[in-house]
C-alpha positions in Angstrom: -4.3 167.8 259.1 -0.7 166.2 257.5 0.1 167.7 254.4 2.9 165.5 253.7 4.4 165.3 250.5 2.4 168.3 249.0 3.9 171.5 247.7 1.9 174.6 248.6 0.8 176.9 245.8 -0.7 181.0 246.9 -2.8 182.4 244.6 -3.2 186.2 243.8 -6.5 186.2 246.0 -4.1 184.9 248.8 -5.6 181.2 249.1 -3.6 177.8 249.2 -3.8 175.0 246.9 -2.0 171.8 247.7 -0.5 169.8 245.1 1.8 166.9 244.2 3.5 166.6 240.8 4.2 169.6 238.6 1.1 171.1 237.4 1.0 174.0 234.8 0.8 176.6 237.9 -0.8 179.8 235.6 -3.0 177.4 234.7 -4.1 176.3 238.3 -4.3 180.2 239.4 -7.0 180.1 236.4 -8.9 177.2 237.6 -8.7 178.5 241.6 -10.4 181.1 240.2 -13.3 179.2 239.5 -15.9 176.3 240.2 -13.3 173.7 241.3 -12.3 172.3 244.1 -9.7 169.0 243.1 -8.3 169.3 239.4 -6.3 166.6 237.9 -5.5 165.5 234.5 -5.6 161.8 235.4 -7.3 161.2 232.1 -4.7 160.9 229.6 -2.1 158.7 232.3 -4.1 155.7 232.4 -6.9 156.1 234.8 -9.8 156.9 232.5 -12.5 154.6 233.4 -10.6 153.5 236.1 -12.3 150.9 238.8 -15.5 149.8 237.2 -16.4 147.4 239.5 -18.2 150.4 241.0 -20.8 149.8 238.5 -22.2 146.6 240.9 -23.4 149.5 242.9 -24.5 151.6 240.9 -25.2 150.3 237.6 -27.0 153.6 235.8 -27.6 155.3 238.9 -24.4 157.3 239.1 -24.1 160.0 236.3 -20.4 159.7 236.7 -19.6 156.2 236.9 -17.8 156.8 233.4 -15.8 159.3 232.5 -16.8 161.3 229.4 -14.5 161.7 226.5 -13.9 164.5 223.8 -13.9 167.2 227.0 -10.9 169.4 228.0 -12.7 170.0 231.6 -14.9 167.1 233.0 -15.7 166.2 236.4 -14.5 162.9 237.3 -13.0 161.3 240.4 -10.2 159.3 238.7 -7.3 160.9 240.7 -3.9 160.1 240.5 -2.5 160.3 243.9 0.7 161.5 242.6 -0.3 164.4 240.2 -3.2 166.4 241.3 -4.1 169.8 242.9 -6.7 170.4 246.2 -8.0 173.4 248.1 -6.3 173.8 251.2 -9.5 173.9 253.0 -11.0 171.2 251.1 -8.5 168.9 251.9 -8.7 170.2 255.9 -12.8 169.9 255.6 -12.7 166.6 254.2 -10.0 164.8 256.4 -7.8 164.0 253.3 -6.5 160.4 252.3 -8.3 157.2 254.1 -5.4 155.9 255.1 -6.9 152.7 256.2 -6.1 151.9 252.5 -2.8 150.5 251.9 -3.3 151.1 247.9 -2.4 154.8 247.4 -4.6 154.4 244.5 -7.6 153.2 246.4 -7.2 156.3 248.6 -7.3 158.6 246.1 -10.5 157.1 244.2 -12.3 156.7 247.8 -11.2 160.5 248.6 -12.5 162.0 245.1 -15.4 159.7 244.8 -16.8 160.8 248.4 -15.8 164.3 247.7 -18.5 164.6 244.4 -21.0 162.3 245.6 -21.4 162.2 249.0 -19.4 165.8 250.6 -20.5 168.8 247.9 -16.9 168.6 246.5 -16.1 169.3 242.8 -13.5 167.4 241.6 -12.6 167.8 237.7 -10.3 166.9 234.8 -8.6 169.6 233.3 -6.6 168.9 230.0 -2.8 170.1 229.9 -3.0 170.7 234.1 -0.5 168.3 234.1 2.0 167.2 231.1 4.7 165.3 232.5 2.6 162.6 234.6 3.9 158.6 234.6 1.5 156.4 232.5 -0.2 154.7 235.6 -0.2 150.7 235.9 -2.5 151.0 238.7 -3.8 147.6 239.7 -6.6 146.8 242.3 -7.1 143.3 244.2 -9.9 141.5 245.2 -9.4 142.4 248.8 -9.2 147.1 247.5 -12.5 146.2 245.5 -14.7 144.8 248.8 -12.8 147.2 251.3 -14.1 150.2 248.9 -17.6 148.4 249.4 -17.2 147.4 252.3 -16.1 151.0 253.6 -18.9 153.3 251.7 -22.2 151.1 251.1 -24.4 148.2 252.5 -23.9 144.8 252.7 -26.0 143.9 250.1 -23.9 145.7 247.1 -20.9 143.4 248.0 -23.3 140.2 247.7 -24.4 141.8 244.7 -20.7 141.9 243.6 -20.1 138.4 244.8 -22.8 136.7 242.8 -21.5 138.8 239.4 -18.1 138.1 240.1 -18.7 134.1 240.5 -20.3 133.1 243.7 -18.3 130.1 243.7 -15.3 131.6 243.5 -13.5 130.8 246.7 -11.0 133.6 246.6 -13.8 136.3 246.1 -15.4 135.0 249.4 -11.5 134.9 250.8 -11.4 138.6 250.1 -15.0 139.6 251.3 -14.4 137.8 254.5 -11.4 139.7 254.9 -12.4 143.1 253.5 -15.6 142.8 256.1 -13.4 142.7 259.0 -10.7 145.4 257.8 -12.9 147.7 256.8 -15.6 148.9 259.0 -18.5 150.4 257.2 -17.6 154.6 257.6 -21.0 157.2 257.6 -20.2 160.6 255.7 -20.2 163.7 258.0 -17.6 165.7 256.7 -18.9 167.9 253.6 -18.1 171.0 251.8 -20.2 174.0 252.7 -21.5 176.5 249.8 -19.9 179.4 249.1 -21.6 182.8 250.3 -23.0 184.2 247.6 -21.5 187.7 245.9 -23.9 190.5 244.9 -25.2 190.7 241.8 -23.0 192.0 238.9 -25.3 193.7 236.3 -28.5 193.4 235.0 -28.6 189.9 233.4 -32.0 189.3 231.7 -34.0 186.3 232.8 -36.6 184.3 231.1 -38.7 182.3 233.4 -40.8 179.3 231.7 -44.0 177.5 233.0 -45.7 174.8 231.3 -49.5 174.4 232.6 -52.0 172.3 232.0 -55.6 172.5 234.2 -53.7 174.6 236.7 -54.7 178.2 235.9 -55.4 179.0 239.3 -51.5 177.7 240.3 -50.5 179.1 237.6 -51.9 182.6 238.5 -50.6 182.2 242.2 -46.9 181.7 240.7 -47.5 185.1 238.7 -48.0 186.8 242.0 -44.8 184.9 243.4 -43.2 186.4 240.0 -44.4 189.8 240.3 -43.1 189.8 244.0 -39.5 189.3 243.1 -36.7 191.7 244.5 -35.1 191.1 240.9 -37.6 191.0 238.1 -37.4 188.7 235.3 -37.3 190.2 232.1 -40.3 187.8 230.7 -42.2 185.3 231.7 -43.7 182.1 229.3 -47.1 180.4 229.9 -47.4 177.7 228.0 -50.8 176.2 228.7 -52.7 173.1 227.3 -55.4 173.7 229.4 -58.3 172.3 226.9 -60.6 174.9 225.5 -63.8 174.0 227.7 -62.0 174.2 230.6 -60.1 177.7 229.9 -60.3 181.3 231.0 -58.1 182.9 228.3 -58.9 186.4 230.5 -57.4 185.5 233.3 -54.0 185.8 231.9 -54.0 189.8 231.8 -50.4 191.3 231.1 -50.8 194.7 232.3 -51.3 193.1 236.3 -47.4 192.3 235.8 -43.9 194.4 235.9 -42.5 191.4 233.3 -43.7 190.9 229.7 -45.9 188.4 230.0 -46.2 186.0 227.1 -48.6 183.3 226.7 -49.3 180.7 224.2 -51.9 178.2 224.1 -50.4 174.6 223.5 -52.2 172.1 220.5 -49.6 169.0 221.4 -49.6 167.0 224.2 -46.5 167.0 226.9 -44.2 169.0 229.2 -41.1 168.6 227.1 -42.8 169.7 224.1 -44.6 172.4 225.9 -40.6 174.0 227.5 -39.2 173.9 223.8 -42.4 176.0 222.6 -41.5 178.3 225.5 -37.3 178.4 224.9 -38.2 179.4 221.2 -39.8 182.7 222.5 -37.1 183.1 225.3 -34.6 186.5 224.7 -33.1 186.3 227.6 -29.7 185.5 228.9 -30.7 182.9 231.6 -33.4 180.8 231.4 -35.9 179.5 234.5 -37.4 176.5 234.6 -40.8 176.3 236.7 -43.4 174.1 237.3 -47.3 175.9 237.8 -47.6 173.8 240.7 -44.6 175.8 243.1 -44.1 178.6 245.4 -41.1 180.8 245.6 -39.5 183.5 247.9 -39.0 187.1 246.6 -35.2 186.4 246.6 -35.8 183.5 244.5 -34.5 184.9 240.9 -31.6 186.5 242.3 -30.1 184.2 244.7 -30.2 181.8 240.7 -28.3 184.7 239.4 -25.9 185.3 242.4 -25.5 181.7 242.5 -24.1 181.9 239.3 -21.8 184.5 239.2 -20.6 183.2 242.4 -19.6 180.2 242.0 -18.5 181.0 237.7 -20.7 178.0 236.4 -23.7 178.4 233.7 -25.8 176.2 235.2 -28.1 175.1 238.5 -30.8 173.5 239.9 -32.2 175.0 242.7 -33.8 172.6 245.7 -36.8 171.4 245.5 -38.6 171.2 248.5 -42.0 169.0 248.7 -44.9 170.2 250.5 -47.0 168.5 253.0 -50.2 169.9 252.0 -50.9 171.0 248.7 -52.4 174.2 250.2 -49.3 175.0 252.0 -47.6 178.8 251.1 -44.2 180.1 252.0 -44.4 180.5 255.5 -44.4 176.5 255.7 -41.9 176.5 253.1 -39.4 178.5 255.7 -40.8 176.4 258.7 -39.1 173.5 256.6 -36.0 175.0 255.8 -35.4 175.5 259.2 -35.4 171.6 260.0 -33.1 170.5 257.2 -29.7 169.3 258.5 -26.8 171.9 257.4 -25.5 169.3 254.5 -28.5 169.7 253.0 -27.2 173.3 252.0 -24.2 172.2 250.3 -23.5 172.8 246.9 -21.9 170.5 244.7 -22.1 168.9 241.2 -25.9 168.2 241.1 -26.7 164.7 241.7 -31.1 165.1 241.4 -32.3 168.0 238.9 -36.1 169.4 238.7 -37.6 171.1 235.8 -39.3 172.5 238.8 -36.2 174.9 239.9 -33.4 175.5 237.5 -31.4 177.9 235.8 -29.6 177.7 232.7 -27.9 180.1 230.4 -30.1 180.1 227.3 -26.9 179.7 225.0 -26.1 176.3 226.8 -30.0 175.3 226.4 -29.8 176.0 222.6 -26.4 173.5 222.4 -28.5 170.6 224.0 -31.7 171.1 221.9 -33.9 171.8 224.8 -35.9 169.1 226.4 -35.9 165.7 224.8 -39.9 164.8 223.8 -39.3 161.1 223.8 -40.0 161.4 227.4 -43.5 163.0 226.8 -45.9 160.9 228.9 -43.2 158.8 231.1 -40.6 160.0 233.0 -36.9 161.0 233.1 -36.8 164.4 231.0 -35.3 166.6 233.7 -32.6 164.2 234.3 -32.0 163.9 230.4 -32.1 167.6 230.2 -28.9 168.1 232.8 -27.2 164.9 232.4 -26.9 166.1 228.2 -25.8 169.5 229.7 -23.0 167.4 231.4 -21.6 165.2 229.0 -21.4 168.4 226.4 -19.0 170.0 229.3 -21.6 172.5 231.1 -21.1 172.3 234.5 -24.2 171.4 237.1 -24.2 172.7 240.4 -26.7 172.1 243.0 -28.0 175.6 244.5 -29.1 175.8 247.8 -30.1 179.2 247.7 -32.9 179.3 245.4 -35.7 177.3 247.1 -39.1 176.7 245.5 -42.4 174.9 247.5 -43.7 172.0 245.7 -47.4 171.5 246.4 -48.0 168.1 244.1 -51.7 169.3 243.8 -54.1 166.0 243.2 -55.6 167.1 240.3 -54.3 169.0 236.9 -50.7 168.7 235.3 -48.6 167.2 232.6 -48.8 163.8 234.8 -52.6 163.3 234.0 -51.1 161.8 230.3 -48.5 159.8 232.2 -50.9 158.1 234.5 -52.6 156.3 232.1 -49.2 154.5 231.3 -50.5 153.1 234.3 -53.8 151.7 233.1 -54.3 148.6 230.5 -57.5 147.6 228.1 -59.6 149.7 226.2 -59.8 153.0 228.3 -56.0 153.7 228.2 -55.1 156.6 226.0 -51.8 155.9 223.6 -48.5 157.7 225.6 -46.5 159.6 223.2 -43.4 157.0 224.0 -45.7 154.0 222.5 -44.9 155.7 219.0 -46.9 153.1 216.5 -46.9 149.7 219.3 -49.8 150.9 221.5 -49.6 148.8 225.2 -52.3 146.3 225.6 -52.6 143.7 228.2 -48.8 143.7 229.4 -47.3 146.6 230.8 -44.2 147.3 230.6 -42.4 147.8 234.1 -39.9 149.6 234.5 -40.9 153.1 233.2 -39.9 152.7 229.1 -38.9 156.7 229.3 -36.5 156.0 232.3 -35.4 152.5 230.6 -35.0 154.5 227.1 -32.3 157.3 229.3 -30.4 154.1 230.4 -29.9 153.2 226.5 -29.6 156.7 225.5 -26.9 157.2 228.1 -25.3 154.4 229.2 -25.3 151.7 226.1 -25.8 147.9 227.0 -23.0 146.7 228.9 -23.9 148.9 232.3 -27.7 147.8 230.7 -26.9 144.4 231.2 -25.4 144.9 235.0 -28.6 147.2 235.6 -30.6 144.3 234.5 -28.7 141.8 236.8 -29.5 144.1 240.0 -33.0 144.7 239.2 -33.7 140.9 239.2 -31.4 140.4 242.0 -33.0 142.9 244.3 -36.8 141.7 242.6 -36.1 138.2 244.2 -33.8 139.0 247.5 -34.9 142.2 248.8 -37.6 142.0 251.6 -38.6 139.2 253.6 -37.1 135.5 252.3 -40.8 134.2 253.1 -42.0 135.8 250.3 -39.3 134.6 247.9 -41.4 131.5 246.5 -44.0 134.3 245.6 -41.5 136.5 244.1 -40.1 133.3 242.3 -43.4 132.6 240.4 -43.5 136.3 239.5 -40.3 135.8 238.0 -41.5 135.3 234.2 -43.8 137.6 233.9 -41.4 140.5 235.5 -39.0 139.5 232.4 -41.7 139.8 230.3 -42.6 143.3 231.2 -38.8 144.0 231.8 -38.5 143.1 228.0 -41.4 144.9 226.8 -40.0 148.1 228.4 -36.6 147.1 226.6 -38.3 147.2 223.1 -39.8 150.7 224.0 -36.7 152.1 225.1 -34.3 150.8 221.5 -37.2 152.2 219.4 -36.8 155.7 221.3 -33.4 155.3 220.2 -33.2 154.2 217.1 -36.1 157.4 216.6 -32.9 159.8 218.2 -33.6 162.7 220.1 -36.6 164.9 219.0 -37.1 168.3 219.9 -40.3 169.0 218.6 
């Protein structure tokens, strides 16, 4: 691999950062030292919220199309391709600069975009890494925004970009024609592999949470998973809103268990609610967050806590793994291990987090207010709960040590609320998110909880372009001899589209609740 142009920096643990420009190098031993892997400072020279034509892709489906502000550490791929710092063998891994770009700038975005979302790559902003950078006049042309496309998704996304742009617009269809034949699509092999994981420093105390609800006997079975740990947690929180007719209050004996075992019985409806009930009574350091329905391995706890300390970060989510059978155990969880690809394991900023599997220090849970009970009967809380962790400057990795078994049982579980969201007429029970406009005959599609984190989040101009693509892919995506169908459809799909809307600004305009 060329390293032209870069100087070579050694740190005192003997490892090579490459850089260009003059970065603040006590500064970069610091960082070396910790969860990076590409550090820039890009951010205050004029790249902020650079490219945002990436949003016809991903509209609100990329926690980092925008870069967050207020932060002295971020991660965000704006990189300046004169003034940033890389891992020796993270530039090696990853194959460096695409130099079928002409645009130095275009190389640098495609090389730190693919790095955090595609290769298990952290790439961040640090503040004062570099001082002395150029103001950037960066400039991208029609041609740099399709070959980016063109090089790293389907076909579909430049149409989508086309028709936004103006599809009558000669010169875009000049520069997708051209883009198309330049740039062959390229499939992402390369990726960053985890790092292998320290032993444990100390005794950190763990508090593990599960919210129940008609699960006793899955609850029970992840007690025994609990009890089974190599490294014990500290205590253990049952919330349960099993309903009184249908509980065994005995069942729930502390003395069977090596943990303090704390339960309380939930009056309120919902999962959010239930976690915040729980993360009152938590003491200590790290906090767990299960789900009654999973199985873990006896390493589980401390390969969270290795993680960790590891990798220097105060945060994870563990991977979730689904089970075929809801009556599978952990021998079918390590027959399915065994047939995941190898970039499955990688770590990474988190891109999908469960409630199901994740750790957290409990100080960083406190900042963000716990869970967010607008999202009570709907959808969307655990990626509220890490994408709030993000923006406040808590680093998410993804952990693909800590595995858990998720059997999905038919029956039981905070979900039985958020089904009815599916019903309409008389029989439906009120959701939490309806607040005082119960649904009636028109429901509102899609999910007003997952609508209300794209307000909460995102605001209404990547609103409006999420709008666009969900109409554009409602009418085009499938067979074109259905299109007529789907046409008719139309107003009635902006009518529940809408509905959902109203749901979503009344969430907001309520603000976050945490009990």
């Amino acid at each position: 691999m060329t390293h032209i142009g870069f100087s070579r920096f050694t740190t005192s643990n003997g490892e090579t950062i490459l850089y260009k420009g003059s970065p603040n190098l006590p500064m970069l031993e610091m960082l070396a030292d910790g969860p990076g892997d590409i550090w820039h400072s890009s951010l205050d020279f004029g790249f902020r919220d650079a490219f945002p034509d990436l949003v016809y892709q991903t509209a609100t489906f990329f926690w980092f199309l925008n870069d967050f502000h207020g932060l002295d550490q971020s991660v965000s791929w704006r990189l300046d391709p004169d003034n940033f710092a890389v891992r020796e063998t993270v530039w090696d891994q990853l194959g460096g600069f695409d130099l079928i770009y002409t645009n130095p700038f275009m190389q640098a975005l495609d090389f730190a975009y693919n790095a955090l979302r595609n290769q298990g790559a952290v790439p961040l902003y640090q503040k004062g890494l570099f001082t002395n950078a150029a103001l950037n006049t960066h400039s991208i042309s029609r041609e740099d925004r399709y070959g980016f496309f063109a090089r790293n998704f389907k076909k579909q996304h430049s149409l989508f970009m086309l028709y936004r742009k103006g599809f009558w617009n000669i010169a875009e269809w000049v520069a997708l024609s051209k883009a198309r034949k330049k740039y062959p699509f390229r499939p992402m092999t390369a990726f960053i592999p985890s790092r292998n994981l320290e032993p444990l420093k100390g005794k950190p105390a763990v508090s593990y949470i599960i919210p129940t609800m008609n699960r006793q006997d899955y609850t029970l079975q992840l007690l025994d998973d609990l009890q089974n740990q190599e490294y014990l947690p500290l205590e253990v929180i049952v919330v349960d809103a099993t309903q009184p007719d249908m509980r065994d209050e005995s069942l729930y004996d502390p003395s069977k268990y090596s943990f303090d075992l704390k339960v309380f019985w939930q009056q309120t409806k919902g999962s959010c609610r239930a976690r915040n009930e729980a993360i009152t009574a938590c003491t200590g350091e790290y906090i767990l967050f299960g789900d009654d329905d999973i199985r873990i391995p006896p390493d589980f706890v401390e390969k969270h806590l290795r993680f960790l300390q590891t990798n220097k970060v105060d945060a994870s989510g563990g991977l979730d793994i689904r089970a075929d059978d809801y009556r599978d155990n952990l021998s079918q969880l390590t027959s399915k291990l065994a047939g995941l690809e190898k970039r499955e394991f990688a770590a990474g900023v988190v891109r999908i987090f469960s409630n199901s599997n994740g750790c957290v220090k409990r100080d960083k849970v406190l900042e963000v207010g716990g869970n967010d009970i607008n999202y009570d009967g709907g959808y969307g809380e655990d990626g509220d709960f890490a994408y709030s962790l993000i923006k406040q400057g808590t680093l998410v990795l993804t952990n693909p040590y800590s595995v858990n078994l998720h059997l999905k049982p038919p029956a039981g579980g905070y979900r039985v609320w958020g089904a009815q969201a599916r019903q309409l007429g008389k029989t439906r029970k009120i959701q939490p998110w309806e607040l005082d406009h119960p649904v009636k005959w028109l429901r509102p599609a899609p999910s007003p909880t997952v609508m209300y984190f794209y307000y909460k989040h995102h605001g209404k101009e990547l609103i409006k372009e999420y709008k666009h693509k969900y109409f554009f892919t409602f009418l085009f995506k499938g067979s074109l001899t259905k299109l007529p169908k789907r046409l008719f459809n139309l107003p009635y799909r902006i009518m529940q589209f809408n509905k959902s809307v109203g749901y979503a600004k009344r969430l907001v305009d309520l603000g976050k609740r945490s009990s």
